[in-house]
C-alpha positions, 0 to 999 in steps of 0.5 A: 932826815938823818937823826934819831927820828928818822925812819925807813919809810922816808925813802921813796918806795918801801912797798914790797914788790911782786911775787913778794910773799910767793917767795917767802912761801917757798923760802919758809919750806927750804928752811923748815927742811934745813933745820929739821936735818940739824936737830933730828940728829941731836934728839937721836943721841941714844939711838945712833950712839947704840948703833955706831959707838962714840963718847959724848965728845964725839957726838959733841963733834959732830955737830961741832964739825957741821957748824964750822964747816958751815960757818967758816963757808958761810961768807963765800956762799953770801959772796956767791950770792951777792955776785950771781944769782941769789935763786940759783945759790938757794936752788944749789944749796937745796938739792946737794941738802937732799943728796947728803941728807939721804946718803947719811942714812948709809952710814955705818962708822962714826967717820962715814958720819962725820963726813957726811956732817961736814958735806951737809955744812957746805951745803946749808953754807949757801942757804941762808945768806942768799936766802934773807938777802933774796927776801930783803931785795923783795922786801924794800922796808915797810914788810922787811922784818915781817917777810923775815920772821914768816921765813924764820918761823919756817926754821923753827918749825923745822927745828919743832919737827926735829922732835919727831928724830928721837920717836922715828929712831925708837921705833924705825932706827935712826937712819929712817929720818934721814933717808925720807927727808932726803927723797922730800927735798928732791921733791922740793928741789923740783919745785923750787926750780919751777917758781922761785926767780930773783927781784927784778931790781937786783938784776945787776951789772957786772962793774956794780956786783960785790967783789970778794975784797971790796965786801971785806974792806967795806964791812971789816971798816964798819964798826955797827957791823963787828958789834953785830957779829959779837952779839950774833956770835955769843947767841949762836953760843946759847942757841947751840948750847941748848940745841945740841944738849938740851934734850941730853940734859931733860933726859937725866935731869928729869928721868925722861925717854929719848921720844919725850926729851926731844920733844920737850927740848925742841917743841916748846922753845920753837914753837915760841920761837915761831911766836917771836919771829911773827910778832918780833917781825911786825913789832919791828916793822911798826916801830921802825915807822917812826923810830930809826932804832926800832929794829935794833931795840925789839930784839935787844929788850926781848933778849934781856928780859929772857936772859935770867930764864936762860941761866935758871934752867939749869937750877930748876927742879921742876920740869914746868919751869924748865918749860917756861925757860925754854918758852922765854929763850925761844920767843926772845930769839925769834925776836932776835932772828926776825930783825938781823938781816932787816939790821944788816940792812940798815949797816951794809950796803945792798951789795954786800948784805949776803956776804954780810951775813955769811961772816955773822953766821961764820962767828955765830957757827964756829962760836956755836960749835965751840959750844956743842963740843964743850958741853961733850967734854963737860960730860966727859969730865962729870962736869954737869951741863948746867955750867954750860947753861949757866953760861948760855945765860950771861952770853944773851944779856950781854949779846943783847947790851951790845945792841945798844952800841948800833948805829943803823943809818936809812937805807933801800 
């Protein structure tokens, strides 16, 4: 079947395979880790800018520098992924994470950080492309976007822990963070050594591995692929846009302590994010049974009904409904993160899925830091952060109207 009514199980065997969910497991705890690092420092703006003197430019750069570095490394590290071991990738990516992470507790100029910033994105560049495309090989269909979800809810409990930046930089200095996490990631880095393999399946030959050429004629042809990089780039916009400044926004909108405003912008969002990815995920999973489109529509109408609540938080003037707003954006891109790399399978094919992913997260990173800067220099200016946000809101209408224009085709 190739029309409209075809499905993902019309292929022989979707069932996942052994060791399936163990690697999940493993995979949630890498994440969780990685995501923590990004938004400890966002919720930690007070305190580092107390210790080491910078504009709010400066620290927009910050996170600006880790997302380019990261995204424009992005796609050699889904290459690196796709033509040697996705298991080892991960395993790399994890201790040079944890090396950074500690050696950035060292820092005592705003240089010294910001170099530790761009070292951290060429660290995370090989994560999460050989992260998912790891998943995906396990997970042949009827599980894929379920077994997505459950790793991506691993980043949003990260990015929720990463609340806890602004309460450990208030009452033990903000490199106390820094320097913990990294020694927990060593740990882990062990762990993962011990247990995580590849799929057996993906075991390939050297003649039928992904060269780096052959990955971008095949996915630069491929139209479904540049709608997705345009949806995904304009939700890094917001995602980003909310997560670097978020918490800045809360603290002078609502007069509350650095502990308080990292917490509310960083809690509530993910732990609805968690909710979204979980039930986005199974959603997912259950419409694709018997509609070839279902993974394509369940982030695209949660996307939509969540945009208005996008471009409201910056009028409210009830920190309540600045909650709800923040609940409404993270459910609906956890909805969003727990179907791209299950749509990615359903437009590249299995050789190219890491690289795939490395160029949506290139556009969705430099788009993302163009963002985090912007929002600095807005305040530079004494341009409110509500026209950042405000524009954060049109981004997710129409990053989830683009879906409409995907054409997913069956594939393992």
């Amino acid at each position: 079947m190739s029309g409209p009514a075809a499905t993902e199980c019309d292929a022989a065997d979707t069932r996942p395979l052994p060791r399936a969910w163990l690697i999940v497991g493993l995979l949630w705890g890498v994440g969780c880790l990685n995501y923590l690092d990004r938004i400890m420092l966002t919720t930690m703006r007070d305190s580092i800018k107390e210790a080491i003197p910078m504009g709010d430019d400066d620290f927009g750069a910050l996170t600006m520098v880790f997302l380019w570095v990261y995204g424009v490394l992005s796609p050699i590290g889904g290459w690196l992924a796709d033509r040697f071991s996705r298991s080892r990738v991960v395993l790399a990516s994890l201790a040079v994470w944890s090396l950074v992470t500690w050696a950035t507790s060292f820092a005592q100029t705003y240089n010294q950080l910001l170099v530790t910033r761009a070292l951290m994105g060429i660290s995370e560049a090989c994560y999460i492309p050989a992260a998912l495309a790891l998943i995906a090989d396990y997970h042949r269909g009827s599980t894929r976007s379920l077994a997505t979800g459950i790793h991506m809810s691993g980043i949003y409990a990260g990015m929720a822990m990463g609340g806890m930046g602004g309460w450990m930089a208030e009452h033990h200095g903000w490199s106390s963070g820094f320097f913990t996490f990294g020694l927990v990631g060593v740990v882990y880095s062990v762990v993962l050594m011990l247990l995580l393999r590849d799929a057996p399946r993906a075991i390939r030959s050297g003649k039928e591995m992904a060269y780096p050429m052959t990955a971008i004629r095949a996915l630069g042809g491929n139209r479904s692929f540049w709608i997705i990089a345009a949806h995904w780039g304009l939700l890094g916009f917001a995602g980003w846009a909310f997560v670097t400044w978020m918490p800045t926004f809360l603290r002078e909108q609502f007069l509350l302590s650095q502990t308080a405003a990292g917490f509310t912008a960083t809690a509530y969002m993910q732990v609805a994010a968690f909710c979204g990815v979980l039930v986005g995920g199974a959603w997912a999973d259950r419409w694709s049974r018997t509609q070839l489109r279902g993974r394509v529509r369940v982030p695209m109408i949660a996307l939509a009904l969540a945009s208005p609540f996008v471009f409201m938080t910056s009028y409210t003037g009830a920190l309540w409904f600045a909650v709800v707003c923040l609940i409404a954006f993270g459910f609906a891109r956890g909805c969003s993160d727990a179907n791209m790399m299950p749509i990615l399978c359903q437009v590249a094919e299995p050789r190219h899925r890491a690289t795939g992913y490395g160029m949506l997260n290139f556009f969705s990173c430099c788009i993302g830091g163009v963002a985090s800067y912007l929002g600095g220099w807005m305040k530079e200016q004494d341009v409110g952060l509500h026209v950042l946000l405000m524009g954060s809101g049109i981004g997710v209408l129409v990053s989830a109207l683009l879906l409409h224009f995907v054409r997913p085709v069956r594939r393992e």
